[in-house]
C-alpha atoms as one frame of an Amber mdcrd trajectory, in Angstrom:
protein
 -17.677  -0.935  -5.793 -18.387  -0.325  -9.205 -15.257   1.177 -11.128 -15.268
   3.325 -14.546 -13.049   1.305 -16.840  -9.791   2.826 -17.747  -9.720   3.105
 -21.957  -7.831  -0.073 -23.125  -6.045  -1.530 -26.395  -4.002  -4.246 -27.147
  -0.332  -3.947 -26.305   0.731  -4.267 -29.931  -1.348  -1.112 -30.781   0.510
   1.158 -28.470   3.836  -0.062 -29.297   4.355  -2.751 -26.297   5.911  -5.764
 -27.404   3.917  -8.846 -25.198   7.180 -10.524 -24.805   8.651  -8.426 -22.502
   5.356  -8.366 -20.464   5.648 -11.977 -20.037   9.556 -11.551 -19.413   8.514
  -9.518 -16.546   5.521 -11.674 -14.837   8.535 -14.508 -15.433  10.811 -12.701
 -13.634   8.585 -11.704 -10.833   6.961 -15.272 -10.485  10.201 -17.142 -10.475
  11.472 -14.694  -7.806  11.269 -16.630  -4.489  10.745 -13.384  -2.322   8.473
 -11.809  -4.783   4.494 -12.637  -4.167   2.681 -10.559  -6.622  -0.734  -9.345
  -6.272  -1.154  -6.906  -9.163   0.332  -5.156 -12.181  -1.482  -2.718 -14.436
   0.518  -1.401 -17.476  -1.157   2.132 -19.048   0.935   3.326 -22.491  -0.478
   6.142 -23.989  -3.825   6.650 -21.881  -4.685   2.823 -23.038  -5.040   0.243
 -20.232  -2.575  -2.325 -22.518  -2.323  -5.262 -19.434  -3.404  -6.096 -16.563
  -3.801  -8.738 -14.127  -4.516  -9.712 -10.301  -2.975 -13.292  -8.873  -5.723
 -14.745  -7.241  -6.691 -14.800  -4.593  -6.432 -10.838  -5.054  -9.287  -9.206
  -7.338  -9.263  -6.085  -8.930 -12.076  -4.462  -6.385 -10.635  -5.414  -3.360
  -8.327  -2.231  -2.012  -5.017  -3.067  -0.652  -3.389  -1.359   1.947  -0.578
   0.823  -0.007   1.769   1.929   2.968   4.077   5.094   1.356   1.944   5.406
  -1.702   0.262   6.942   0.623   2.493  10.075   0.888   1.971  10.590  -3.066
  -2.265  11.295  -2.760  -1.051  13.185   0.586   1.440  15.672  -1.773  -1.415
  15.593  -4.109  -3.880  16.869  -1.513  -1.191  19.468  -0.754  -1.101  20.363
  -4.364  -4.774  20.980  -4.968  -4.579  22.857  -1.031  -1.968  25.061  -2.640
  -3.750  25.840  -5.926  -6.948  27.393  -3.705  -4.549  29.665  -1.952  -4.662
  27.547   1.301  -1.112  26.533   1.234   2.170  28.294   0.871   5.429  25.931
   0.471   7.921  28.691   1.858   5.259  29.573   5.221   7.192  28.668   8.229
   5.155  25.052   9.412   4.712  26.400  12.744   2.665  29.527  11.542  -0.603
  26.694  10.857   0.315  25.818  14.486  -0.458  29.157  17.107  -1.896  26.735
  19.180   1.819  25.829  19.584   3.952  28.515  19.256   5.486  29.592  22.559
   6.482  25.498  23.062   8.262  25.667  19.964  11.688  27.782  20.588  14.513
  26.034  18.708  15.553  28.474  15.550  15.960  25.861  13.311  11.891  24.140
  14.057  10.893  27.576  14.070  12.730  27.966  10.160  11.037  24.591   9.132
   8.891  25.535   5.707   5.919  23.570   4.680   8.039  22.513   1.191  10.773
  20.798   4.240   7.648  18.934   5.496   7.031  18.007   1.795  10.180  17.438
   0.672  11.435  14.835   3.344  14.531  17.692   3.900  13.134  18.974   7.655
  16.915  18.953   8.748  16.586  15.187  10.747  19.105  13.033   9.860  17.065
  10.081  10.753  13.883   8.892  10.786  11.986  10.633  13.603   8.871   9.349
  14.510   9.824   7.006  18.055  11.053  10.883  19.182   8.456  12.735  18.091
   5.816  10.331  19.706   7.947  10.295  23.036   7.826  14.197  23.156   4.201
  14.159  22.491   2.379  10.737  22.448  -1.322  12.735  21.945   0.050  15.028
  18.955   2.758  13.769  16.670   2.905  17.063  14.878   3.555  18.801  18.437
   6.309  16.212  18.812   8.021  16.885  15.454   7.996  20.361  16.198   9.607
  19.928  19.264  12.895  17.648  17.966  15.393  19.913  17.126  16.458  19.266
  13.643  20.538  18.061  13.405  21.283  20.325  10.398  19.020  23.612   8.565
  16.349  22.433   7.237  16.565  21.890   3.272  20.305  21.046   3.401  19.930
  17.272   4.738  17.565  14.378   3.516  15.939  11.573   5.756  12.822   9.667
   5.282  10.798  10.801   8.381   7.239   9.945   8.741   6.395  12.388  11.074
   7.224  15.310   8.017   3.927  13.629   5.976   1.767  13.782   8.790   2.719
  17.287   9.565   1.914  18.107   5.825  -1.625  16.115   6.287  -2.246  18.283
   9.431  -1.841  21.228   7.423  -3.764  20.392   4.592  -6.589  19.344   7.543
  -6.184  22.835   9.214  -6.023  24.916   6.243  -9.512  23.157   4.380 -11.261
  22.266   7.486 -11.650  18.246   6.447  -9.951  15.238   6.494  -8.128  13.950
   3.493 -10.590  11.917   2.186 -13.333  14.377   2.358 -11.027  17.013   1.016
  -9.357  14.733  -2.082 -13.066  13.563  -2.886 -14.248  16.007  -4.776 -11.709
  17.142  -6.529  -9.053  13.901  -7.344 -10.907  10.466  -6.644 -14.529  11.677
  -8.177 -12.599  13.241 -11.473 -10.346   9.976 -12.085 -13.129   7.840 -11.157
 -11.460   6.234  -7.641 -13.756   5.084  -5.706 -13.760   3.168  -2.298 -10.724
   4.703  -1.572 -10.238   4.950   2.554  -7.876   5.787   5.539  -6.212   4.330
   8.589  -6.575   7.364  11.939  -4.571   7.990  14.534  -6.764   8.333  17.968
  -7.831  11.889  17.281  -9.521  10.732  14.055  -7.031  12.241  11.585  -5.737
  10.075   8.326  -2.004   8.779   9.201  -1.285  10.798   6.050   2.220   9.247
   5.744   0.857   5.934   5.119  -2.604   4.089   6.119  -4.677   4.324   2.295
  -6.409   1.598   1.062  -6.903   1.629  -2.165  -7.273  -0.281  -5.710  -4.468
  -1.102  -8.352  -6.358   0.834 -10.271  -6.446   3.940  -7.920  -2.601   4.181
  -8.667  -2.378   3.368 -12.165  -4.884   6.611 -12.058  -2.729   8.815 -10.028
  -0.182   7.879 -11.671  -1.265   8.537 -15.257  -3.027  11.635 -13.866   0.695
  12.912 -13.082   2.264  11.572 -16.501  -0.155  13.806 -18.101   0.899  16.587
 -15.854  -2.424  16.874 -14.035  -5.294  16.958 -16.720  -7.251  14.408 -16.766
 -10.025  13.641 -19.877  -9.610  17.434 -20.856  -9.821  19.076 -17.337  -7.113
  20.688 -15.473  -7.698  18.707 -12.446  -3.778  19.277 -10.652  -1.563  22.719
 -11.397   0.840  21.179 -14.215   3.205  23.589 -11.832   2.365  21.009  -8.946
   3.238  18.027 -10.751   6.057  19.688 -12.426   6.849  20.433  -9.040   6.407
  17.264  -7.654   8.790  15.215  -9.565  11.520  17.164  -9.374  14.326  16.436
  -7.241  14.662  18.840  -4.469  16.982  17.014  -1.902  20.213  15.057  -2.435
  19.255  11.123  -1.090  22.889   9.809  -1.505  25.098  12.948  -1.699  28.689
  11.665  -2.499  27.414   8.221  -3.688  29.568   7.242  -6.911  26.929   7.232
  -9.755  27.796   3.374 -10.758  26.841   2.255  -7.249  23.256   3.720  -7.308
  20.119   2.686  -6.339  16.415   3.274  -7.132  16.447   5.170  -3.481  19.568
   7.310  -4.554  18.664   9.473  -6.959  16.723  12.426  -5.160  13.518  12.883
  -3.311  10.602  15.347  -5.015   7.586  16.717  -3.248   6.128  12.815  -1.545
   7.843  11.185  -4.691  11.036   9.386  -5.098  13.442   9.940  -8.160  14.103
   6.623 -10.415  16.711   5.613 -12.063  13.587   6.193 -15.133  11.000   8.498
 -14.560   9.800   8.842 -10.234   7.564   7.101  -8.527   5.537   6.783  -5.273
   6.556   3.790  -3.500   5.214   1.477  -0.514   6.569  -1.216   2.024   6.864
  -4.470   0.976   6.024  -3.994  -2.926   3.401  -1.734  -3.870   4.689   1.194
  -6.747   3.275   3.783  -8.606   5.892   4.146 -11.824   5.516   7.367 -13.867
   7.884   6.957 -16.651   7.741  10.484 -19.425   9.623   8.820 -21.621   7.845
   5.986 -22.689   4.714   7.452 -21.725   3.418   4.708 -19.644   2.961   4.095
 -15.916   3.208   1.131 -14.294   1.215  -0.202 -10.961   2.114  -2.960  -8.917
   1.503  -4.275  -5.857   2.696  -7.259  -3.899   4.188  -8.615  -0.996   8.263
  -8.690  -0.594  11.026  -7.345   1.428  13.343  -6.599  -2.344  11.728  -3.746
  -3.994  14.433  -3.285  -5.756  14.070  -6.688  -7.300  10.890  -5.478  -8.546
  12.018  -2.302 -10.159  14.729  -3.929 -11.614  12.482  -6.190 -13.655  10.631
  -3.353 -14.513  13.841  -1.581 -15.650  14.881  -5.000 -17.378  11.866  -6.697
 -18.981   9.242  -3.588 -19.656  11.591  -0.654 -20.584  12.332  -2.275 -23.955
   9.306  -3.708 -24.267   7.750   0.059 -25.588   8.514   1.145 -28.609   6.765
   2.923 -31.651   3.594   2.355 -32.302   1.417   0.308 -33.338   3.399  -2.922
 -33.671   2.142  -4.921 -36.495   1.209  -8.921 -36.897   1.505  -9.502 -33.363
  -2.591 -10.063 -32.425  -1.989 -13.596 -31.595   1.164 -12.545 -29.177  -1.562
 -10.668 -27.573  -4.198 -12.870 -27.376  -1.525 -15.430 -25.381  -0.672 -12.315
 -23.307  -4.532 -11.469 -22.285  -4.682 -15.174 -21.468  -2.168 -15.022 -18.899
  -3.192 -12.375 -17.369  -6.454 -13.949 -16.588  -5.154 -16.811 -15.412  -2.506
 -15.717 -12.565  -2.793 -17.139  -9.511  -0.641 -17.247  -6.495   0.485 -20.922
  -5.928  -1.166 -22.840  -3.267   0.215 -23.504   0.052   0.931 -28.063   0.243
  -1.692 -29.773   1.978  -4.291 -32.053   1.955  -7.988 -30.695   2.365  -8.963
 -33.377   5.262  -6.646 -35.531   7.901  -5.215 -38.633   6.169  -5.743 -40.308
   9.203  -8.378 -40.622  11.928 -10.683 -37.419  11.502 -11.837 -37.912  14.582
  -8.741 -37.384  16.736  -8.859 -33.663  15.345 -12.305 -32.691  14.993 -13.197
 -30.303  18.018  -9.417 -30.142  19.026  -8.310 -26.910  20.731  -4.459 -25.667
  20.309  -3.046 -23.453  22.409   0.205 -21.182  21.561   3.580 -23.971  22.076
   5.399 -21.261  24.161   2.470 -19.767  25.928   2.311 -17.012  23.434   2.582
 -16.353  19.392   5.322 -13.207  19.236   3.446 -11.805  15.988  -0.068 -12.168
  17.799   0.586 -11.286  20.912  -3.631 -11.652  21.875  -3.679 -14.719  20.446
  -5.341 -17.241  22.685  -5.966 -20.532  20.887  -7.713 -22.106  17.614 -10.287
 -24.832  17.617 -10.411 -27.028  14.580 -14.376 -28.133  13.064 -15.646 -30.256
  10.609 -18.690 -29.385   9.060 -20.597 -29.967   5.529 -18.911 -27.338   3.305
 -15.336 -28.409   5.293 -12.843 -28.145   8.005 -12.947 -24.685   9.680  -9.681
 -23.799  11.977 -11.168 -20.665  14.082  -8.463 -18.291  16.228  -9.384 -16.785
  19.086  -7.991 -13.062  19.640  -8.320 -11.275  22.393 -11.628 -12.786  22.631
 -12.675 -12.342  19.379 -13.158 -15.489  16.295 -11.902 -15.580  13.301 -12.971
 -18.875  11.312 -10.611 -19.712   8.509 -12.518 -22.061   6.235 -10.606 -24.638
   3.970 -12.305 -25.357   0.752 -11.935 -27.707  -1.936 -10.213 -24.744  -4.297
  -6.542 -23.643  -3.873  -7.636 -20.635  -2.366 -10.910 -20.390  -0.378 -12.217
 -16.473   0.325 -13.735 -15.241   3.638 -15.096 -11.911   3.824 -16.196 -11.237
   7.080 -14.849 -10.943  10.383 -11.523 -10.376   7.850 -11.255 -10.444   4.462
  -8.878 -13.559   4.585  -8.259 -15.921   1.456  -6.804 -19.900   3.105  -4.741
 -22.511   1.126  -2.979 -25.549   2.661  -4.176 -28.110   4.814  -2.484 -31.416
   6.117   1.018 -31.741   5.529   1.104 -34.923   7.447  -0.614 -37.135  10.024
  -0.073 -34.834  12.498   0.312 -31.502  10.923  -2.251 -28.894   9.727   0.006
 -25.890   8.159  -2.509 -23.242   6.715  -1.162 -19.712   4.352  -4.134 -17.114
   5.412  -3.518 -14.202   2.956  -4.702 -11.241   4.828  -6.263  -9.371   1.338
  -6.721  -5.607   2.064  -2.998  -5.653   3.532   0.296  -7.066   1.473   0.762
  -9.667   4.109   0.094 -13.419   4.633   0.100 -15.317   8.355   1.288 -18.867
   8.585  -0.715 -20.851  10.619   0.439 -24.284  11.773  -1.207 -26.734  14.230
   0.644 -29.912  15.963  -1.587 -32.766  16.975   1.376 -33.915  19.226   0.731
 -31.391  21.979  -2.140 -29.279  20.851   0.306 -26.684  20.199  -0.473 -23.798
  17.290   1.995 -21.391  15.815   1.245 -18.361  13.977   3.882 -15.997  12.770
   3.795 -12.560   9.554   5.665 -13.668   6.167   6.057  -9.878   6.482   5.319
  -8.047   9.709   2.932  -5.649   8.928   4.496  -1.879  10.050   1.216  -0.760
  11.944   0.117  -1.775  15.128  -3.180  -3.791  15.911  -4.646  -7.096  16.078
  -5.604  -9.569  13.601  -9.119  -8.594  13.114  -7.875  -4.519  12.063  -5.909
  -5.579   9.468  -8.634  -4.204   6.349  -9.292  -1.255   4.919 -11.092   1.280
   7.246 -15.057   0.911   6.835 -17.090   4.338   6.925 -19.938   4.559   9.398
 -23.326   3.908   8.425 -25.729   6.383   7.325 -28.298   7.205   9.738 -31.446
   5.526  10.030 -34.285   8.061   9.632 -36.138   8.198  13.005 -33.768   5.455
  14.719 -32.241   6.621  17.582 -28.172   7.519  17.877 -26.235   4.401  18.615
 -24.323   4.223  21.676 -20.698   4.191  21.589 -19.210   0.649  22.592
């Protein structure tokens, strides 16, 4: 994909002090569960850093899990601004289909700003009952669970209130997200590539499921801090965004304000409150920081289970890093900063790139799971290990399907196809071959490990990634080919 540049300057001409940039890629590098991907730091509509670890690249979209919900609110917004959408019509009203099934007073009081608002009247997350009550039509389900309390007087983050609001954005414009958000958000900021997991019915999870750049959220992001214009154009109602980032429910009611959290602070419409500023958030490290006051936004993404680690070097290291602008005699701080952030890489899993010992003994070995099966890859069969000119090639079998993962003489060696994998590691020992597949268009890595001794493999998630599916789903969703003219219609597998 070929992306339209974001405007940039030098830190130092916008007021950010490079120290406290490199104070925070310190703080997230030394972190042991911290493995950062991205950041991109925009200060007054200037693109002042940015940089992508390798193996990541800034093309390549990531999966962003509840960032998600944020372009979701957004398509809400835009659905509102046409007249499609009221926040205060009953949910079930853009549902006739089911009305009479729907009898309890309090589902039949739920308002699209509940949906939106994560305040339906759950007190707990409700998607395993909502799928049991309907497994073909999760908004049917939803509708169906009685809510504990009235809806907008209780908070709890519920995915199945997103995907109600996607429905209803589907049903009111007639298209899918994508389709609909095209047009009019990811062709005005300049997103492109942008694309969406489905449920079996063909309609985007909503509540998570986008894949999308760094870049993508540093542009939703800045499209919000500027309260929905975007190079002179009213492209989101400043009433949306204003909206939006408000706090409408109570996260923590009661909570003493010393014992806090990033999560405490309020939910908005498909943003959370911060301790500075709100934000869109997603599993395992991926954020979309709006912060007025300094008038900056932040994008990260990574892979870790303490995002609150993250925001709190954010809320340490970059918060006092802006100041007034411009900052003066600091071009060679910046210079050393720009450096750096070419430069990151992800360290290297240990391992040699060929057996210390006897070749032969491994080349055109097959390993089998130890116990029979690996937990985290349940359709995982067995891996045979080849030598060839460019290198040693470990290939898993899947439910029948390869995937060849290709050491290289580089720390990192990049595979595009079946998976868009990146491999570091090799032999640990004489009898050990321990491989780190990063799994690129997702936050998460697989360790692979094969024992000589045995023929045994192991393969288990640093992170287990929250949707199901095997190995080979795990990228961002490809759209179909255009049609050949004169060829004629495929037919379905």
């Amino acid at each position: 994909m070929t992306l339209r540049p974001l405007p940039e300057s030098s830190p130092a001409a916008q007021g950010v002090d490079a120290a406290g940039v490199h104070a925070f890629l310190d703080a997230l590098e030394a972190a042991p569960g911290i493995a950062p991907h991205s950041v991109m730091i925009v200060r007054h509509d200037r693109l002042v850093a940015a940089g992508w670890w390798a193996p990541y690249a800034p093309d390549r979209p990531q999966l962003l899990y509840s960032i998600s919900k944020s372009f979701t609110g957004t398509a809400a917004g835009l659905a509102r601004a046409e007249g499609l959408l009221d926040l205060d019509a009953p949910v079930v009203s853009y549902f006739p289909e089911f009305e009479s099934d729907i009898t309890d007073p309090r589902s039949r009081e739920l308002r699209v700003r509940h949906v939106a608002s994560m305040s339906a009247g759950h007190t707990a997350e409700a998607l395993d009952h909502a799928m049991e009550l309907d497994p073909d039509d999760l908004v049917r389900g939803f509708l169906l669970l009685p809510p504990d309390r009235d809806p907008g007087t209780v908070f709890a983050y519920s995915q199945p209130t997103t995907f109600t609001l996607a429905a209803i954005v589907r049903k009111v414009t007639g298209q899918g997200l994508v389709d609909y958000l095209r047009p009019r958000l990811f062709e005005p900021l300049g997103i492109e590539g942008a694309s969406w997991l489905c449920d079996r019915s063909g309609r985007e999870l909503g509540f998570s499921g986008l894949h999308a750049t760094t870049d993508a959220v540093a542009r939703l992001g800045l499209l919000y801090l500027r309260r929905g214009r975007w190079q002179g154009r009213q492209v989101l109602p400043e009433e949306w965004v204003a909206e939006a980032s408000r706090p409408h429910i109570a996260t923590a009611p009661g909570m003493p304000d010393e014992e806090r959290g990033d999560w405490d602070l309020g939910y908005g419409l498909q943003f959370w409150m911060s301790r500075h500023g709100y934000r869109g958030d997603g599993a395992f490290g991926q954020f979309c920081l709006v912060l007025p006051e300094q008038d900056a936004v932040v994008a990260v993404t990574s892979e870790t289970r303490g995002m609150q680690d993250v925001l709190d070097a954010v809320w340490e290291h970059l918060l006092p890093a802006f100041g007034p602008a411009p900052l003066a005699g600091r071009e060679e701080a910046d210079t050393a900063l720009r450096d750096r952030l070419a430069a990151l890489a992800l360290p290297a899993a240990p391992g040699k790139p060929a057996p210390p010992e006897d070749p032969d003994a491994w080349a055109g070995t097959v390993f089998t799971p130890g116990d029979g099966t690996c937990p985290d890859l349940p359709g995982l069969t067995g891996a045979e290990l080849s030598d060839g000119p460019d290198g040693w090639t470990l290939t898993l079998t899947e439910d029948g399907h390869p995937l060849p993962l290709r050491l290289g003489p580089g720390d990192w060696t990049v595979t595009e196809e079946p998976l868009p994998v990146a491999v570091s590691g090799g032999w640990t020992d004489a009898g050990t071959l321990g491989l780190d597949v990063a799994v690129l268009e997702t936050p998460h890595r697989l360790e692979v490990t094969c024992a000589l001794a045995g023929r045994t493999l192991s393969a288990r998630w640093r992170t287990t990634p929250l949707h199901p599916g095997p190995l080979r789903t795990r990228r961002a969703p490809r759209p179909p080919a255009p049609p050949v003219p004169g060829a004629a219609p495929a037919t379905p597998a």
